[in-house]
N, C-alpha and C positions, 0 to 999 in steps of 0.2 A: 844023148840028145845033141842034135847038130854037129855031130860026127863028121857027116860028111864035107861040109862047110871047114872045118879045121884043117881040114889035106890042102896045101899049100894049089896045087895044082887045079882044086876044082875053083877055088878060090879066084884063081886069076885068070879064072875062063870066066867067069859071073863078072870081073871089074874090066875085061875088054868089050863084052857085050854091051857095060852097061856105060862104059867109055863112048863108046860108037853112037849110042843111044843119047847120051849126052851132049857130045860133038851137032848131034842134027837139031839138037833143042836149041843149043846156045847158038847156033849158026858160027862155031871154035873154027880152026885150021886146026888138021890132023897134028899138028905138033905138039897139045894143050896135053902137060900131062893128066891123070884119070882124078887125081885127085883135086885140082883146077876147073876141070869139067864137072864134077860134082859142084862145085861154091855157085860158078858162073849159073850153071841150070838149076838152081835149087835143089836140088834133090839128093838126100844121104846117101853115102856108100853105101852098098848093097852088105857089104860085111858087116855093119852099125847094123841095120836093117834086121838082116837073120840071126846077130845074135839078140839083137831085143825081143824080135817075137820067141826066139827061143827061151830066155829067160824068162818071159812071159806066161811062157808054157809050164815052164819049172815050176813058176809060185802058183799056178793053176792048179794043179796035181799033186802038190806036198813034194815037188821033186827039189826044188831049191834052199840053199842055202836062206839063212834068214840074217845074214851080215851086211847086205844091202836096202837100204831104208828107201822104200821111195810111197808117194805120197799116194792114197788111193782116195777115190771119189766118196763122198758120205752118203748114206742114205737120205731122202729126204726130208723122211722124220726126223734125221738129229743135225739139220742145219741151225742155224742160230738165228735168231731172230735179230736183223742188223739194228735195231731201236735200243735190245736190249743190250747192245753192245758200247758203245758210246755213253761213257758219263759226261753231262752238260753241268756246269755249271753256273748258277745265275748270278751278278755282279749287279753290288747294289748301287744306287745313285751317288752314292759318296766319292767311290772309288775315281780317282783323279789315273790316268794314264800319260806317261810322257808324250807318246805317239800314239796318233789317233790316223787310220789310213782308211779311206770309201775310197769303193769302187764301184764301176757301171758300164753296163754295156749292153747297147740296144741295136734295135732292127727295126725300120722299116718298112714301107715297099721298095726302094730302090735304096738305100745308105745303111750302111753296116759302120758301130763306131764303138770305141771301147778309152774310159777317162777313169783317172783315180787323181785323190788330192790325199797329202799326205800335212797334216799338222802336228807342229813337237810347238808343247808346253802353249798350246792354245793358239799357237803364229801359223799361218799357212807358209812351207817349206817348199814346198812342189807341186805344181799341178800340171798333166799331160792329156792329149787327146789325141786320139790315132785315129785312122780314117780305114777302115778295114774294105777287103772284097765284096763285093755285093752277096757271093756266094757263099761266104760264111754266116753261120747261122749266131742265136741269140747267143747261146752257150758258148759258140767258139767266141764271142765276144766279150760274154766274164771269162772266161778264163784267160783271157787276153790278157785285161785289164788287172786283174790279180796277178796275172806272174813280171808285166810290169813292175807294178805297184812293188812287190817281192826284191 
């Protein structure tokens, strides 16, 4: 399996082709070595490329070694159910916190804005407000505000 790809020679007729091919993607100068025009264009070496589909192939067919772990898709009867993943639990009125930190961030028709206020031992310590893009949505707006706040 992929034999022919292993000969040093057919190899490096696939990595000028795909050099070439790359150069017109990235808009390079013919200088860029093949492995530079690969990063710049996106796109994997063609050698990466054919051995994966060939290993690919291997675990397809019982052809492959079984020393390499990699991760495969689940069926969707045995996904998990995300609720029952997450243990919550409840904190009752007693409980006193050093740090006590809100957050918020809202939208709109034209202002986007994201504030947190942070209190240790009942005192207010900090409080900020940001004045976000108009184009940012309600969620990029907590989550603004939260990794401020952080």
């Amino acid at each position: 399996m992929g034999g022919a790809i292993t000969t040093n020679k057919y190899l490096q007729k696939l990595h000028s082709t795909q050099r070439l091919i790359n150069i017109k993607i990235a808009k390079a100068y013919r200088t860029i070595s093949s492995e530079s025009s690969c990063v710049i264009s996106g796109i994997p070496p063609i050698g990466l490329v054919i051995d994966g589909k060939v290993e690919v192939y291997k675990r397809n067919y019982g052809l492959g070694s079984s020393d390499i772990v990699c991760d495969m898709p689940l069926p969707v009867h045995e996904w998990l159910n995300p609720a029952l993943q997450a243990t919550i639990t409840e904190t009752n009125e007693a409980t006193t916190y050093r740090f006590e930190i809100y957050t918020d961030g809202s939208k709109d028709a034209s202002t986007v804005g994201a504030g947190f206020v942070i209190y240790r031992n009942k005192q207010m310590v900090m409080q900020c407000r940001y004045k976000l893009r108009s184009y940012c949505s309600n969620n990029q707006a907590e989550q603004i505000a939260i990794l401020k706040a952080l």
